[in-house]
LUMTORBA-252170 format. One record per residue (C-alpha): x, y, z. Coordinates in steps of 0.001 Angstrom, whole numbers, plus 500000, padded with zeros to 6 digits. Each point is the difference from the previous one (the first is absolute). Layout:
BEGIN
(node (X,Y,Z))
...
END
This chain:
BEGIN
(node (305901,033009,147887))
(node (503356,500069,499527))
(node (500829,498696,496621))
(node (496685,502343,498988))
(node (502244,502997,501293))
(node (503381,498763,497950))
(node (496937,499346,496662))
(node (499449,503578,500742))
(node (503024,501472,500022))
(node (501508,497946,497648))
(node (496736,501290,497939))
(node (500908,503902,500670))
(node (503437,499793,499648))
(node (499969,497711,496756))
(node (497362,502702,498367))
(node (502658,502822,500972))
(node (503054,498423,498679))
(node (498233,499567,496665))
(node (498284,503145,499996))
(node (503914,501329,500702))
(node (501215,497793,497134))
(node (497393,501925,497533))
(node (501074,503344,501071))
(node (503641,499119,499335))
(node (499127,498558,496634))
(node (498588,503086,498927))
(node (502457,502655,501545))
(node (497438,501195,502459))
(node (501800,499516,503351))
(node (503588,501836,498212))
(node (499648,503616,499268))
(node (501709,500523,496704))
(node (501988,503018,502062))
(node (501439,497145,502338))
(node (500739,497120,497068))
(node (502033,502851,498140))
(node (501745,501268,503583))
(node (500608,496034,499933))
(node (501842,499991,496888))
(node (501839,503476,500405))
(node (500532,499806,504131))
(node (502322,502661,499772))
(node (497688,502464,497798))
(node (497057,502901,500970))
(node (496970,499641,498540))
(node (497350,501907,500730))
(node (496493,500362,498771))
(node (499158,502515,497295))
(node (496844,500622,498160))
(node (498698,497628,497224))
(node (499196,501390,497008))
(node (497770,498204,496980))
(node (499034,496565,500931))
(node (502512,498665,502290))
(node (498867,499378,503253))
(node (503365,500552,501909))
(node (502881,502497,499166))
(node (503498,499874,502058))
(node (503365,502034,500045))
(node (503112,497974,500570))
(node (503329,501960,500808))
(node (502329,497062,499519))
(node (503695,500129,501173))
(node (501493,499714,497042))
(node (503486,498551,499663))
(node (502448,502500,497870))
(node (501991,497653,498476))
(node (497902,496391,499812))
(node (504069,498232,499589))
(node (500846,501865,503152))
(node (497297,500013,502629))
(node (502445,501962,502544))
(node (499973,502998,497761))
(node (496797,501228,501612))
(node (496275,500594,499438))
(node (497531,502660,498418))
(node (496903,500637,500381))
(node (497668,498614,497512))
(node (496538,500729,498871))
(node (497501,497805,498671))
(node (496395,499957,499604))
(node (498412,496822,499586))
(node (495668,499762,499638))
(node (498612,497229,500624))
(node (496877,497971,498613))
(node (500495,496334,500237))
(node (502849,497636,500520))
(node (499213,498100,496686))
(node (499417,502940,498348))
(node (502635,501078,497082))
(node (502577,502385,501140))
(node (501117,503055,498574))
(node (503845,501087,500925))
(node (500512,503604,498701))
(node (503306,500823,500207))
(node (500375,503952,500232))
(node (503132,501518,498236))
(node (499785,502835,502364))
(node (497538,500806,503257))
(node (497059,497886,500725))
(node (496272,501820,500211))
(node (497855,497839,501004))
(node (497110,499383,497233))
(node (498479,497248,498149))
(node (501768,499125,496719))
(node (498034,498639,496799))
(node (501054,496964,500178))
(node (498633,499743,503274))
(node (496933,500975,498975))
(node (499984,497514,497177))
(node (500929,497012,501811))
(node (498210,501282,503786))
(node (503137,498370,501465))
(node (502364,500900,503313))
(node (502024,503133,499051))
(node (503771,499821,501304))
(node (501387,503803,499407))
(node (503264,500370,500248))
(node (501951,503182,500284))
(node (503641,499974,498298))
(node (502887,500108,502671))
(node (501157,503330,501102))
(node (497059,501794,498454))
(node (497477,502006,501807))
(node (499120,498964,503536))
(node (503258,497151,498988))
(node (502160,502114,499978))
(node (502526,501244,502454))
(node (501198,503028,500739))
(node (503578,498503,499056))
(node (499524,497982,497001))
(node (502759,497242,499829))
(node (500596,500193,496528))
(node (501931,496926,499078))
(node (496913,497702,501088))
(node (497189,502128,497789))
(node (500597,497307,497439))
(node (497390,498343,497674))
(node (500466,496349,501213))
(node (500255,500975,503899))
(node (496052,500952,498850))
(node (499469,497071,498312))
(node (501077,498084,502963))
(node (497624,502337,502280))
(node (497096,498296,497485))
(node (501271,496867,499981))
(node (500529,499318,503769))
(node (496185,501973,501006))
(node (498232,497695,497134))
(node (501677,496645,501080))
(node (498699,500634,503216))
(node (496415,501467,499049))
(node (499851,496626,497900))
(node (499721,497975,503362))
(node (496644,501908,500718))
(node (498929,501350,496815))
(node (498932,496682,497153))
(node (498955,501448,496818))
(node (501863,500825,497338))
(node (502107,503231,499765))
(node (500672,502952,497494))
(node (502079,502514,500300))
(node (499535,503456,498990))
(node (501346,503503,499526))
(node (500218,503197,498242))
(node (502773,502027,497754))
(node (503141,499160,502675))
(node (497848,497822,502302))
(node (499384,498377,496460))
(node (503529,499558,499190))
(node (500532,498219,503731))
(node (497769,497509,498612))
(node (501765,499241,497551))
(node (503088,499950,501673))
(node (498284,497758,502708))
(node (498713,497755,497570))
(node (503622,499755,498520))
(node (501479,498749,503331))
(node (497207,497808,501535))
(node (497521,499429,497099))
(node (498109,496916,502034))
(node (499349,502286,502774))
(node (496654,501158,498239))
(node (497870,498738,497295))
(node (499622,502751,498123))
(node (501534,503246,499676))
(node (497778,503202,498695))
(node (502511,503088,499342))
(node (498287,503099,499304))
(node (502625,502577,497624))
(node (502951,498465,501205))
(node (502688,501211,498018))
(node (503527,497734,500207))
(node (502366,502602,498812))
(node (503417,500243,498299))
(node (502517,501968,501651))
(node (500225,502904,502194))
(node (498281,501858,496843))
(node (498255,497770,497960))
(node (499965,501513,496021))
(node (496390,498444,499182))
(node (498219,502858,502358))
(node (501313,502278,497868))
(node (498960,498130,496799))
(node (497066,499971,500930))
(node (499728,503515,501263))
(node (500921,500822,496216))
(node (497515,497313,498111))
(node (496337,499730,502304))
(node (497354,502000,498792))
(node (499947,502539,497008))
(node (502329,502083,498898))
(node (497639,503081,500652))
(node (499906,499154,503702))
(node (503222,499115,500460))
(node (500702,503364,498560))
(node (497673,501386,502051))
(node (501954,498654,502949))
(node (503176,501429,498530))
(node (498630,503945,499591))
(node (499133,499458,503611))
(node (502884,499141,501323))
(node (501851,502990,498718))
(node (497088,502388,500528))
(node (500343,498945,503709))
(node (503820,500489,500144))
(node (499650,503700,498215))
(node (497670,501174,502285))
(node (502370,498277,503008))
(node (499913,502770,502175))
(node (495824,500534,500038))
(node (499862,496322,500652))
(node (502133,500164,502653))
(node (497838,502682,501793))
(node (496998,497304,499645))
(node (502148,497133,501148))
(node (500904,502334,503413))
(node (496429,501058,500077))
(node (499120,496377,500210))
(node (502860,498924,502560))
(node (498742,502794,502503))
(node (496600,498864,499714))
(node (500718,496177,500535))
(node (503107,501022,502439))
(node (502297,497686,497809))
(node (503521,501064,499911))
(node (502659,499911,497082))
(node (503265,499726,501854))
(node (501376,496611,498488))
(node (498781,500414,496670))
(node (499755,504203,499307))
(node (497243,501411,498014))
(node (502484,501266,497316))
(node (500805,495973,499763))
(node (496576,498999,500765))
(node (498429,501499,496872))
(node (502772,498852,497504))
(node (500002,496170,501090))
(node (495885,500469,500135))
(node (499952,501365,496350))
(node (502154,496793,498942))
(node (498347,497956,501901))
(node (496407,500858,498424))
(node (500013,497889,496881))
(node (500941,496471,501912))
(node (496915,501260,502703))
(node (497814,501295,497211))
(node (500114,496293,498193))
(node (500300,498150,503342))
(node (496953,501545,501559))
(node (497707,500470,496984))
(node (500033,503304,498946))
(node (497382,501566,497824))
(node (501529,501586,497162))
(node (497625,502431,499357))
(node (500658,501670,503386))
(node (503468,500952,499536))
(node (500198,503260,500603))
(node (500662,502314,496727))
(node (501702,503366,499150))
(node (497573,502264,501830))
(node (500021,497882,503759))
(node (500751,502360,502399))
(node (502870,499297,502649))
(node (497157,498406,502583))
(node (498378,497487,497297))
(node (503655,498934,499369))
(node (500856,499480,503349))
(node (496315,498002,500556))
(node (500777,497876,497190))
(node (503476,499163,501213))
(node (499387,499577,503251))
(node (496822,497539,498608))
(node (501957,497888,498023))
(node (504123,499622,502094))
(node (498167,501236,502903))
(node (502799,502956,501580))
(node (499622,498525,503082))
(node (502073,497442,499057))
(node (503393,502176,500656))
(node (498910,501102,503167))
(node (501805,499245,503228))
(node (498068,497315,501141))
(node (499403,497855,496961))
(node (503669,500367,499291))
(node (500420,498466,503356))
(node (497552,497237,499478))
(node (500932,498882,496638))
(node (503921,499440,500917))
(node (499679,496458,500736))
(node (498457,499887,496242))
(node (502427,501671,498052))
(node (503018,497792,502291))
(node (497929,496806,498391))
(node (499728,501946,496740))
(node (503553,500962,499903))
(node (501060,496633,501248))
(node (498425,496949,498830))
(node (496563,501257,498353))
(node (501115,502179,497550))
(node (497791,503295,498577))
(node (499931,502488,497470))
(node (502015,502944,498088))
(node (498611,503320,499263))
(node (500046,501776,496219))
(node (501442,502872,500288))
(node (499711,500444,496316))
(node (496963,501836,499618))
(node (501015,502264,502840))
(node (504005,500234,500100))
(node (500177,503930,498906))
(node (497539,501137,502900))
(node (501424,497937,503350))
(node (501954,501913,502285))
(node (500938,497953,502506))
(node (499549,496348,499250))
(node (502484,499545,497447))
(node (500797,496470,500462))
(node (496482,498872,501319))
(node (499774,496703,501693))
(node (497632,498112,502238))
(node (503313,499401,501997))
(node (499422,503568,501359))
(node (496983,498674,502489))
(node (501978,497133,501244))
(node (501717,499809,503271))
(node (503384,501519,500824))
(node (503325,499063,501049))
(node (498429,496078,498722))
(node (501552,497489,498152))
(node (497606,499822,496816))
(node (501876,497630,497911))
(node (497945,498828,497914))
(node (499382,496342,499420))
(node (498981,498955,496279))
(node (499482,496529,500272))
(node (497532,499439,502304))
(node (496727,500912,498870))
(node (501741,498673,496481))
(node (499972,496615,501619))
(node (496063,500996,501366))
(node (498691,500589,496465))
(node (501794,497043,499067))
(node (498543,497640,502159))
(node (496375,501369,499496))
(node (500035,500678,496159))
(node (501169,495810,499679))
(node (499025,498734,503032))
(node (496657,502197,501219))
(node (497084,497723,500089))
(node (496773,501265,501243))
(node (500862,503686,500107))
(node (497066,502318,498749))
(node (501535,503255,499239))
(node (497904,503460,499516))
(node (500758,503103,498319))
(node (499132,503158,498581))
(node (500938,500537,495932))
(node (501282,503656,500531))
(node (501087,499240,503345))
(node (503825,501226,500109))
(node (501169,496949,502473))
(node (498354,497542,497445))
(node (502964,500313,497582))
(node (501893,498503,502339))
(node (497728,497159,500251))
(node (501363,496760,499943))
(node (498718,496830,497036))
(node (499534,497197,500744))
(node (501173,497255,497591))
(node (497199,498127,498276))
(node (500776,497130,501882))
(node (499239,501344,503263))
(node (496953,499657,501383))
(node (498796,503867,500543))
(node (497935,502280,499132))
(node (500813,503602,499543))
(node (497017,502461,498968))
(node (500296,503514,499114))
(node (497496,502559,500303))
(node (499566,502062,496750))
(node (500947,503817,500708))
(node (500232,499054,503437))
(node (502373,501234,502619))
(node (501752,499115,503339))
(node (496613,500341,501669))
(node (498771,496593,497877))
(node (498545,497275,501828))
(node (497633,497005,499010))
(node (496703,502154,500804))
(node (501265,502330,496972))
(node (499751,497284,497422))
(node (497002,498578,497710))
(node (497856,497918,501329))
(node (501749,497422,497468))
(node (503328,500676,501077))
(node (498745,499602,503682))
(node (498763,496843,499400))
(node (503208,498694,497969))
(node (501396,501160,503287))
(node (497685,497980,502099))
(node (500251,496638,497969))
(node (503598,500192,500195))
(node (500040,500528,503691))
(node (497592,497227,500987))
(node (502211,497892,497459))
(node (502962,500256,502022))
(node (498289,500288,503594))
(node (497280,497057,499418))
(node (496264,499732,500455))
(node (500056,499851,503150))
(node (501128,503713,500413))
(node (496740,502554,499195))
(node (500432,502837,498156))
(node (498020,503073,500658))
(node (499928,502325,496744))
(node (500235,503249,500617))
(node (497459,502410,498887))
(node (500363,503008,498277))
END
């Protein structure tokens, strides 16, 4: 009786170890919430809602360090978004160049991998209400990335791309530059790596895209807007009092002029229909529309101003950006005489301006980048400051004919998508699937 009682348990408890054992193996017993709190014991996740086809979705608020050489410098806040499908899944790392929304990127959607979205330090929710300056620094980011992805790599297998768009573009780059074995591929979407704090090829290519008709077009609009200043102005306060935007930082007297410069760079950048331009008869409302469609006014008022500071510090600083051509429109301004995108950076800041370090970033990925698949729009503004890579690099840059800063790998041919494709599965092997997307 007795050693029928020890069979028996013995029986039970060997059919519950193993039965534990299984549920181990396959992740069952550890929440995915509780293996991450593992990894980041110090961070707050919580549960948000899953979008698409992942099955769990999580925000992290991480304590960031400020300075990664100086832990005892202090801690932000940091917010990131991570999705989650599968531990042997591929994984998607989108690095943000500004605030993070969470949404489901295309190369998400192509690979149906774990999404890690990552919002850029000191933007949006990131941001405090202090911002310490001196540590809003490119490779402070690119340590953020590297030090979250060494430790995702513990729990997360497959193989990982990184991805991001216009500046969050650019950060790839950059992050490629500095750690390129952290992913396996890198996909940047209109990333421009620009020269200087006013890069001449913008305006080259302000002056040479399209036809001469519609860039003549864009011309008799600028100075119809500017000669009928004061009507416009009524719109633009019409506008402000409706949306309860305010124009303290950045008047409307100012607003208008840097808007009217700034119209051929957004017309180009955002693909603008030529044939809409407004001509000689548009009234003062159907000038103001059209403005406000293509620059968008709203980007003077108070509150973008405020948002977009730590931008234009980056811009100013390390990223470099663009110059405005007065040329067209030199007669007619009134109070931007010596326009510059300086004007929407922060005060009392030290915005020297360093030119060799995104020199030493194209540098590296124009010799060096292997596996980088870069997208861009033809007329896209940004994409003359797109960077080449040297025939002996293995990359692959595609540009979307007549496209804009809007391209992305859904735009192009079914051809072109499958070049895409091929090249991708080339660099990430068979084992990854890809899921083309449909149009």
């Amino acid at each position: 009786m007795k050693f029928y009682r020890s069979f028996l348990f013995f029986l039970i408890f060997n059919t519950f170890f193993i039965s534990v054992i299984a549920q181990v193996k396959s992740g069952e017993t550890v929440s995915v919430a509780q293996k991450l709190q593992d990894l980041f014991p110090d961070a707050k996740i919580t549960k948000i809602k899953s979008k698409d086809f992942y099955t769990e979705s999580y925000q992290m608020v991480l304590n960031e360090p400020l300075d990664h050489q100086n832990i005892k410098a202090g801690t932000f806040n940091h917010y990131i978004y991570l999705s989650h499908i599968g531990y042997d899944k591929p994984n998607i790392l989108v690095t943000e160049g500004y605030n993070a929304r969470p949404r489901t990127y295309e190369l998400s959607k192509i690979f149906k991998g774990n999404q890690v979205q990552v919002e850029y330090r000191f933007y949006g929710k990131s941001r405090q209400d202090s911002i310490p300056w001196e540590y809003l620094k490119n490779d402070q980011a690119i340590e953020d990335y590297h030090q979250l992805i060494t430790k995702l790599k513990t729990l997360y297998t497959g193989k990982w791309i990184s991805t991001g768009i216009s500046k969050g573009g650019e950060t790839v780059l950059i992050y490629k530059s500095k750690y390129p074995n952290d992913v396996d591929v890198a996909v940047p979407y209109v990333a421009p790596i620009i020269n200087g704090q006013e890069d001449s090829r913008t305006g080259n290519h302000i002056k040479t895209v399209g036809t001469n008709k519609c860039r003549g077009s864009i011309f008799k609009f600028q100075r119809k807007v500017l000669n009928n200043k004061d009507s416009v102005i009524y719109q633009i306060n019409k506008y402000a009092e409706k949306k309860k935007m305010k124009f303290i930082e950045i008047p409307v007297d100012e607003t208008i002029e840097y808007a009217v410069m700034e119209f051929p760079f957004s017309f180009w950048q955002w693909g603008g229909k030529c044939e809409e331009i407004p001509g000689e008869k548009a009234t003062s409302k159907e000038m103001f529309d059209y403005i406000n469609k293509i620059v968008g006014i709203g980007f003077y008022n108070d509150k973008t101003y405020y948002d977009l500071l730590p931008s234009y510090y980056q811009h100013m600083t390390e990223l470099g950006y663009y110059g405005f051509d007065t040329t067209p429109v030199r007669d007619l301004l009134k109070v931007a005489h010596q326009p510059t995108n300086l004007r929407f950076a922060p005060k009392n800041v030290d915005l020297t301006y360093n030119p060799e370090y995104i020199k030493k970033v194209r540098n590296y990925i124009e010799n060096y980048g292997d596996k980088i698949l870069y997208i861009y729009g033809e007329y896209d503004t940004w994409g003359a400051c797109a960077p080449s890579p040297k025939l002996n690099v293995d990359a692959l840059k595609m540009v979307l004919k007549e496209g804009s800063h809007k391209t992305r790998i859904k735009d192009f041919s079914k051809e072109d998508q499958q070049k895409i494709y091929d090249r991708l599965q080339k660099w990430l092997g068979d084992d990854v699937k890809i899921y083309p997307l449909e149009k």
